[in-house]
Backbone as CSV, one residue per row, in Angstrom:
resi,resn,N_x,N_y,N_z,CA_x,CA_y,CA_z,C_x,C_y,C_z
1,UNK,115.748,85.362,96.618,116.651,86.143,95.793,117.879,86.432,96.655
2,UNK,119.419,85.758,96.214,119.975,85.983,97.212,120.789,87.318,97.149
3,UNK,121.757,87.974,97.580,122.214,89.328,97.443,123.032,89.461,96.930
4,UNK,123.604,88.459,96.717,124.623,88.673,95.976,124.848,87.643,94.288
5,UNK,123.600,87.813,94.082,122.936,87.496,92.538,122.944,88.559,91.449
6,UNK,123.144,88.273,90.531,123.425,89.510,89.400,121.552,89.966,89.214
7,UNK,121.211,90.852,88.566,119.695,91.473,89.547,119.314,91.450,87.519
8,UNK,118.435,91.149,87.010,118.622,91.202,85.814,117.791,93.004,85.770
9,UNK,118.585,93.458,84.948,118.632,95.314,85.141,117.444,95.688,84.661
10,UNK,115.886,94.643,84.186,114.280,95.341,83.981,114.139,95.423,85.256
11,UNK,114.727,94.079,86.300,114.313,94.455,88.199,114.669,95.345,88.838
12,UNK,115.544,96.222,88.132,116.787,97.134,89.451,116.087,98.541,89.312
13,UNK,115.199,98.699,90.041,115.017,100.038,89.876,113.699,99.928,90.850
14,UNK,112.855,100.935,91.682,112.640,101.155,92.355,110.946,102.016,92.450
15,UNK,110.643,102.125,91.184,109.457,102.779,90.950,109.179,103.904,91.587
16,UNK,107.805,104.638,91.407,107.769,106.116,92.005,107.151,106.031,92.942
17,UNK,106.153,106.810,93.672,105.796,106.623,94.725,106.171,107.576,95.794
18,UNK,105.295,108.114,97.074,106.178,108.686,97.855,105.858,108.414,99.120
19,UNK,105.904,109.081,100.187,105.236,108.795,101.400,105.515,106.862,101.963
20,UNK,104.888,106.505,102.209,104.376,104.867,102.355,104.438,104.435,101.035
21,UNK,103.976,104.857,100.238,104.091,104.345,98.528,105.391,104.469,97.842
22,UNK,105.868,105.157,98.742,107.430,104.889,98.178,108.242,103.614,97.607
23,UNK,108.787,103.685,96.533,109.008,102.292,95.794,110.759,102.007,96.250
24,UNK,110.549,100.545,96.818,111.439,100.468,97.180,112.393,99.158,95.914
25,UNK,113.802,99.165,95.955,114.044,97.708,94.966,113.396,96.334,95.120
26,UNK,113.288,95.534,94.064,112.597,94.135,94.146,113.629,93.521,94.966
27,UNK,114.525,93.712,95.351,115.655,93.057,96.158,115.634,93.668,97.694
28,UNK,115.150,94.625,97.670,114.900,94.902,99.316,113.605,94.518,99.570
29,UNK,112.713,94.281,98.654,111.184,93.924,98.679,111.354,92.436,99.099
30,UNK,112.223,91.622,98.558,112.702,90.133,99.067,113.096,90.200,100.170
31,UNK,114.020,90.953,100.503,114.597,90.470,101.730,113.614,91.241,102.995
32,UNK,112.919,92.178,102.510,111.388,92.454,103.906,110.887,90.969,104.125
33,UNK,110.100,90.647,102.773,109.429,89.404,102.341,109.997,88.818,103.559
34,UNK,111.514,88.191,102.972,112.162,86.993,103.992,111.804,87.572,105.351
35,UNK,112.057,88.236,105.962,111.980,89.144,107.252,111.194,88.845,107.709
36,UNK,109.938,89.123,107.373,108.061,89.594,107.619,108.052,87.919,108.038
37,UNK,108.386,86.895,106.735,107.847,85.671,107.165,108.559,84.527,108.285
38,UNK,109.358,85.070,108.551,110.350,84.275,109.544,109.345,83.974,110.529
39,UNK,108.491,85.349,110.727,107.628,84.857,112.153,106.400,84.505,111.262
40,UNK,105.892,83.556,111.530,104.441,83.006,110.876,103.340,83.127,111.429
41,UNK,102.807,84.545,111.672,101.430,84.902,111.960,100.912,85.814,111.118
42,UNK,99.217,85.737,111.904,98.222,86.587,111.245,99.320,88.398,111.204
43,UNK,99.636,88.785,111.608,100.528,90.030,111.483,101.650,89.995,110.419
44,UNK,102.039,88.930,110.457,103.160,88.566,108.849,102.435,88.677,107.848
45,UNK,101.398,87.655,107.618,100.607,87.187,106.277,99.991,89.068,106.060
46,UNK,99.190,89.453,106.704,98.597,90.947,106.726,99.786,91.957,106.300
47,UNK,100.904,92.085,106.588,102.326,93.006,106.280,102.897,93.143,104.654
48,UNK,102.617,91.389,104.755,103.370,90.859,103.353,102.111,91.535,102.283
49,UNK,100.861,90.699,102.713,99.653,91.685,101.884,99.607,92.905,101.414
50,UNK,100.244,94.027,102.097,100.099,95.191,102.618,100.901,95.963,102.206
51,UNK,102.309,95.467,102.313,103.529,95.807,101.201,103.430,95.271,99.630
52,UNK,102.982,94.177,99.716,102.724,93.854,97.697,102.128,94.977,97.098
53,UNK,101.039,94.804,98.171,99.867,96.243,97.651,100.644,97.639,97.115
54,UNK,101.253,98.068,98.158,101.899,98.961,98.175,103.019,99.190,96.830
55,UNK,103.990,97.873,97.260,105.020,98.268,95.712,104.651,98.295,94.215
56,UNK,103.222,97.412,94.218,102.730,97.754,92.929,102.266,98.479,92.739
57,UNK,101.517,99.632,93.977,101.048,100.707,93.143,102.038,101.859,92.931
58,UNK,103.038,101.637,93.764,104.363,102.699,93.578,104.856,102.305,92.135
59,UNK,105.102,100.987,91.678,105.332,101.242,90.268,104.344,101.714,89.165
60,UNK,102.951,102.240,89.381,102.110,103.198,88.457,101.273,102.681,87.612
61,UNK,101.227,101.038,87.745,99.876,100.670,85.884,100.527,101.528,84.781
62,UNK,101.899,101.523,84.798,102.381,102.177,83.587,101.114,101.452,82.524
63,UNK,101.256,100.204,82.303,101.000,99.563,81.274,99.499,99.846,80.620
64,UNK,98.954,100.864,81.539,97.314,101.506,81.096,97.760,102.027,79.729
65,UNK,98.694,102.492,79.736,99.141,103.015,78.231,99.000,102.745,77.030
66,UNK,99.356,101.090,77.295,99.355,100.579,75.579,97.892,99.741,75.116
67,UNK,97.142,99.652,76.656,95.707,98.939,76.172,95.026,100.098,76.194
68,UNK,95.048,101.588,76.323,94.549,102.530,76.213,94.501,103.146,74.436
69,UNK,95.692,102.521,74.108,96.298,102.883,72.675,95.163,101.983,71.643
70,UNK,95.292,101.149,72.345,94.687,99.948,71.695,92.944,99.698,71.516
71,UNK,92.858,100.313,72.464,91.691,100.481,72.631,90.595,101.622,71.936
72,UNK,91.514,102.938,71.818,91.407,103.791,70.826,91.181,103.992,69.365
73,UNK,92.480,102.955,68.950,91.993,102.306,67.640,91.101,102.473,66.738
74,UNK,90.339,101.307,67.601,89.340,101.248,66.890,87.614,101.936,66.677
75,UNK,88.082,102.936,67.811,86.866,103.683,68.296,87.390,105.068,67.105
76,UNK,88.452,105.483,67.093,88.846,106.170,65.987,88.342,106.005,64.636
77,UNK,88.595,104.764,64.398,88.303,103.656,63.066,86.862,104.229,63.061
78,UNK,86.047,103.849,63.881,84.735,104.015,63.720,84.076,105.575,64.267
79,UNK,84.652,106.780,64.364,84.385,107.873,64.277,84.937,108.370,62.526
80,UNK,86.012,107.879,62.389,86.186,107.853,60.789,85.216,107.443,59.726
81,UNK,84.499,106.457,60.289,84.124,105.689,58.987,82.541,106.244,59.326
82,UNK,82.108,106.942,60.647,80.806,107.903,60.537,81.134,108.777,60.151
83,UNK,82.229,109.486,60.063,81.875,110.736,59.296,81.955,110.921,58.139
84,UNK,82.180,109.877,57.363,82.605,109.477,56.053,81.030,108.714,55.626
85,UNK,80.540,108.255,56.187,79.252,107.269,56.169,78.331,107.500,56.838
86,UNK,78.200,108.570,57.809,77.071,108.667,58.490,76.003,109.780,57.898
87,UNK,75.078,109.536,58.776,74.185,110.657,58.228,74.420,112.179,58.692
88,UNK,74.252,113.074,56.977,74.879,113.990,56.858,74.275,115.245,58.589
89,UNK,73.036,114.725,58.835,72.195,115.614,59.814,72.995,115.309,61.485
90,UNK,73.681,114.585,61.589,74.732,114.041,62.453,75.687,114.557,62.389
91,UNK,76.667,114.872,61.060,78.263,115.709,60.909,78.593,115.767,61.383
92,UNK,78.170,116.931,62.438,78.819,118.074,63.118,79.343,117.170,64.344
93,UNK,78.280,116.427,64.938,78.886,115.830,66.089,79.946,114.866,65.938
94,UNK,79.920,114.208,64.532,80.865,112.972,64.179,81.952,113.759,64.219
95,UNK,82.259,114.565,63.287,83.872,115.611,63.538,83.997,115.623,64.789
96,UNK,83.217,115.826,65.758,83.828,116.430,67.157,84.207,114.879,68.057
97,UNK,83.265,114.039,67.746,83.709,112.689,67.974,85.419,112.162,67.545
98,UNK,85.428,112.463,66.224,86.215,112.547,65.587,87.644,112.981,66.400
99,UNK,87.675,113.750,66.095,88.523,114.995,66.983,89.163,114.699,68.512
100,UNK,87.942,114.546,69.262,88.052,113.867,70.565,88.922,112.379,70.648
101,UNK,88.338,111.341,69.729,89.243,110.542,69.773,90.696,110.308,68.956
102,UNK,90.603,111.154,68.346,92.091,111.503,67.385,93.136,112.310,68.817
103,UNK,92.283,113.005,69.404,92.892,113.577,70.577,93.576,112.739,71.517
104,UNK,92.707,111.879,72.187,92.708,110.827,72.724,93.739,109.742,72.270
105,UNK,93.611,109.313,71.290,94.508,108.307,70.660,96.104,108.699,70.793
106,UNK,96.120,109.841,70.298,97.566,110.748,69.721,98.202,110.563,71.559
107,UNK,97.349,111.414,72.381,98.041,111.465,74.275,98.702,109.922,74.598
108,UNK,97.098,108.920,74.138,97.856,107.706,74.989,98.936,107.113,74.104
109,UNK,98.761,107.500,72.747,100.139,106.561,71.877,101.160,107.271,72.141
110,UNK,101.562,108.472,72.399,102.608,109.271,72.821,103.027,108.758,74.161
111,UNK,102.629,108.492,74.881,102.331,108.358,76.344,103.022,106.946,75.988
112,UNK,102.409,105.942,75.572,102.732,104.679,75.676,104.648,104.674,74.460
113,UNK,104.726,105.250,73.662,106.011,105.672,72.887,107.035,105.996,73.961
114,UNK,106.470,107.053,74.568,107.909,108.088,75.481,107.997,107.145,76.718
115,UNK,107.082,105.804,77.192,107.186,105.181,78.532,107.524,103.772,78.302
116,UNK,107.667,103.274,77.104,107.824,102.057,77.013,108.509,100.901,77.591
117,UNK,110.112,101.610,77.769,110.961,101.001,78.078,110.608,101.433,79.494
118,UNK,110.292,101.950,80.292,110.099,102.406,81.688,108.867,100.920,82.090
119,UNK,107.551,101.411,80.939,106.740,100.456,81.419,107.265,99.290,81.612
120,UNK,107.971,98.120,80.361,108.848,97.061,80.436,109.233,96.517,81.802
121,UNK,109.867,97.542,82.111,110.929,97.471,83.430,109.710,97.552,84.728
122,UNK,108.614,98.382,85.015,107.295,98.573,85.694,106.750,97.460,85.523
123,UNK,106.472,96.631,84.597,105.191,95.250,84.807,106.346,94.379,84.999
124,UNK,107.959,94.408,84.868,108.718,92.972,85.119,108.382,93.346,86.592
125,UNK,108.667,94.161,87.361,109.182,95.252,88.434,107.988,93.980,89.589
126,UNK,106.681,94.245,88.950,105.161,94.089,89.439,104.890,92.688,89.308
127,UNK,105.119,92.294,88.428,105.329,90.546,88.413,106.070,89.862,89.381
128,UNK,107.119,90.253,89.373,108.531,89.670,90.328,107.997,90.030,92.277
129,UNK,107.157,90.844,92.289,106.724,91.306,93.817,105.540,90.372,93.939
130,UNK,104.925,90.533,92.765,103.591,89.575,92.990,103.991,88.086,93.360
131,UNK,104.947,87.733,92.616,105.634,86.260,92.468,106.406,86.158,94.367
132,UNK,107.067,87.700,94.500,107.652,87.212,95.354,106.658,87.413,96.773
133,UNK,105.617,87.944,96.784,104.530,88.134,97.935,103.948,86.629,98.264
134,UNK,103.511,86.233,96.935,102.843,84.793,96.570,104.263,83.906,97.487
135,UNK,105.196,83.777,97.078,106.001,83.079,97.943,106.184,83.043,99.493
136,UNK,106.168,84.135,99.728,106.403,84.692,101.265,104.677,84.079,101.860
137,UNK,103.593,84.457,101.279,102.528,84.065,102.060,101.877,82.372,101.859
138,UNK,102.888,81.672,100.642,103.056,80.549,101.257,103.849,79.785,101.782
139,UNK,105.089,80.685,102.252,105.919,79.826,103.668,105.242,80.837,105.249
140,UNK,104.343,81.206,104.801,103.618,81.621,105.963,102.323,80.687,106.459
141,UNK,101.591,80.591,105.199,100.430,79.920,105.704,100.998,78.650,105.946
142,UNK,102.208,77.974,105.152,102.191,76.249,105.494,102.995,76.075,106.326
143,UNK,103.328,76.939,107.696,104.465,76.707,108.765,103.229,76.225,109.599
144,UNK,103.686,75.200,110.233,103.231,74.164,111.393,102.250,74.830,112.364
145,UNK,102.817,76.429,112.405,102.475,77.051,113.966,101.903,78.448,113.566
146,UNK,101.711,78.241,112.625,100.913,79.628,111.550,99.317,79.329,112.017
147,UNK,98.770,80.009,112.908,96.959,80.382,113.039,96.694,81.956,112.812
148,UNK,95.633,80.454,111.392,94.865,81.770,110.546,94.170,82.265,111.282
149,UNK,93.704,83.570,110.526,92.222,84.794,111.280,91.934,84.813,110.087
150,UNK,90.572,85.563,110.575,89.873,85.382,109.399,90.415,87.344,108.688
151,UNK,90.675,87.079,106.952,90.628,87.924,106.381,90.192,89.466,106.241
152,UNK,90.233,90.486,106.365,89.058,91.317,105.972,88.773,91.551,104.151
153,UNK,87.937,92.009,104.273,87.328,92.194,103.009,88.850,92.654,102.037
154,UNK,89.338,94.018,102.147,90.625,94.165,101.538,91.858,93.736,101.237
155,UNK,91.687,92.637,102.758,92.570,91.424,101.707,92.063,90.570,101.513
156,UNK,91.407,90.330,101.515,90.572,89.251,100.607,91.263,89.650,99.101
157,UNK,90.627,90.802,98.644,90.834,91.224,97.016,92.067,91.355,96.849
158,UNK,93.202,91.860,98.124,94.597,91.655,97.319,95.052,90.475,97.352
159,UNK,94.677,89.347,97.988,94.960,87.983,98.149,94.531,87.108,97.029
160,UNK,93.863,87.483,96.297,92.712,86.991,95.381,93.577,87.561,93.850
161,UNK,93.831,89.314,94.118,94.288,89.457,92.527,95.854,88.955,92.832
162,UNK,96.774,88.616,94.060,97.538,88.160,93.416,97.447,86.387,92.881
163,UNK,96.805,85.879,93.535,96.931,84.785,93.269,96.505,84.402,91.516
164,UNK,95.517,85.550,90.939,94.864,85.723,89.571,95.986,86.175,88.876
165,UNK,96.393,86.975,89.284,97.693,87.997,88.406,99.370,87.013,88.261
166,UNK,99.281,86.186,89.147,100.450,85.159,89.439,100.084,83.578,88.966
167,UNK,98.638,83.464,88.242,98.219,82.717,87.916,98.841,81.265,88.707
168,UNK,98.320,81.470,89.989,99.262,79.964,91.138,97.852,80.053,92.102
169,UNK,97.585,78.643,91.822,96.528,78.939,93.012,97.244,77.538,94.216
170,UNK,97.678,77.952,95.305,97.822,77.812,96.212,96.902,76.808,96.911
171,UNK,97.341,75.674,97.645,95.714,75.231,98.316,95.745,76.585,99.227
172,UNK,96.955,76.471,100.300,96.642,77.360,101.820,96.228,78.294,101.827
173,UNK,96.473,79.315,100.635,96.253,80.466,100.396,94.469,80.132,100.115
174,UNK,94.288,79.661,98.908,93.155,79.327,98.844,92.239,78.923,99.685
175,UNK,92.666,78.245,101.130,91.530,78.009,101.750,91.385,79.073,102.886
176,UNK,92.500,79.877,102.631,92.198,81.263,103.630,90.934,81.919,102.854
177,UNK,90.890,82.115,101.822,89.565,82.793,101.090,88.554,81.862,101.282
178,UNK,88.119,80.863,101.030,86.946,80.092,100.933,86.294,79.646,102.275
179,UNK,87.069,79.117,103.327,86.462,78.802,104.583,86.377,79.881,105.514
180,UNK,86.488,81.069,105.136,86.311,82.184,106.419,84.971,82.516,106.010
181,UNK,84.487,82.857,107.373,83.094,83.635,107.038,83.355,85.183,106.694
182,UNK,82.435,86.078,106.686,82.779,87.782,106.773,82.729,88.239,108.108
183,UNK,84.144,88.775,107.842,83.882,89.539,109.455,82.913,90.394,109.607
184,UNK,82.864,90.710,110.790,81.427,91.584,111.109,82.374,93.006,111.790
């Protein structure tokens, strides 16, 4: 991403976060990226890991919102249609079922209404880091003078969901997961 590229304005923004989780732009997140991988070791590949991690959780799983909505639905649907159809010696609890998920439904559809355009801008935000981590750790693993170590368990799983979440499977990347044993 070079710097002086027009930034399309769902990327320009910086997510929440504080401390270490502090969200930094997808454009300073590139140019770490570039940074981190210039030198091609086990300490790059681990950094780059480490920061992906990081900027996606500073932008929040906004998007729990709208499969939360969704998910509600139909559990609503079917507290409706027991208390309308169920047995009468039951009622009391179906209303409160009822109730609970009418509760439920109303928070996350509000929730997902008042964040939408935020979320939008949060999963482009999370894509574009994933895309750009995935890049950086393969001009890391395929430099000439890059020696692997073996993984630990925690990146293993962030190495793994990005490559799932970026739907790219990599050989190099890939054979960092498959031929290591577990560390001890």
């Amino acid at each position: 991403m070079s710097d002086d590229a027009p930034l399309d304005p769902m990327l320009d923004g910086t997510g929440g976060g504080y401390g270490k989780f502090k969200g930094i732009s997808v454009r300073e997140v590139s140019q770490l990226f570039d940074r981190v991988a210039a030198e091609p070791n086990m300490r790059a590949f681990s950094a780059v890991l480490r920061i992906s991690r990081e900027q996606v959780e500073a932008r929040g799983s906004l998007g729990m919102y709208s499969v939360m909505t969704i998910l509600m639905a139909p559990v609503l649907a079917i507290c409706i249609l027991l208390v309308l159809f169920g047995p009468t010696s039951a009622h009391k609890q179906f209303l409160q079922a009822t109730a609970a998920s009418t509760l439920l439904f109303v928070i996350f559809g509000s929730a997902y209404l008042s964040s939408r355009k935020l979320t939008r801008a949060s999963v482009a935000q999370e894509r574009a880091i994933r895309d750009l981590a995935v890049d950086a750790l393969e001009r890391i693993a395929t430099e000439p003078s890059f020696k692997p170590k073996p993984l630990d368990h925690d990146q293993k799983l962030i190495l793994k969901d990005l490559l799932k979440r970026t739907k790219r499977s990599e050989p190099e990347l890939l054979a960092m997961l498959q031929d290591q044993p577990e560390p001890n």
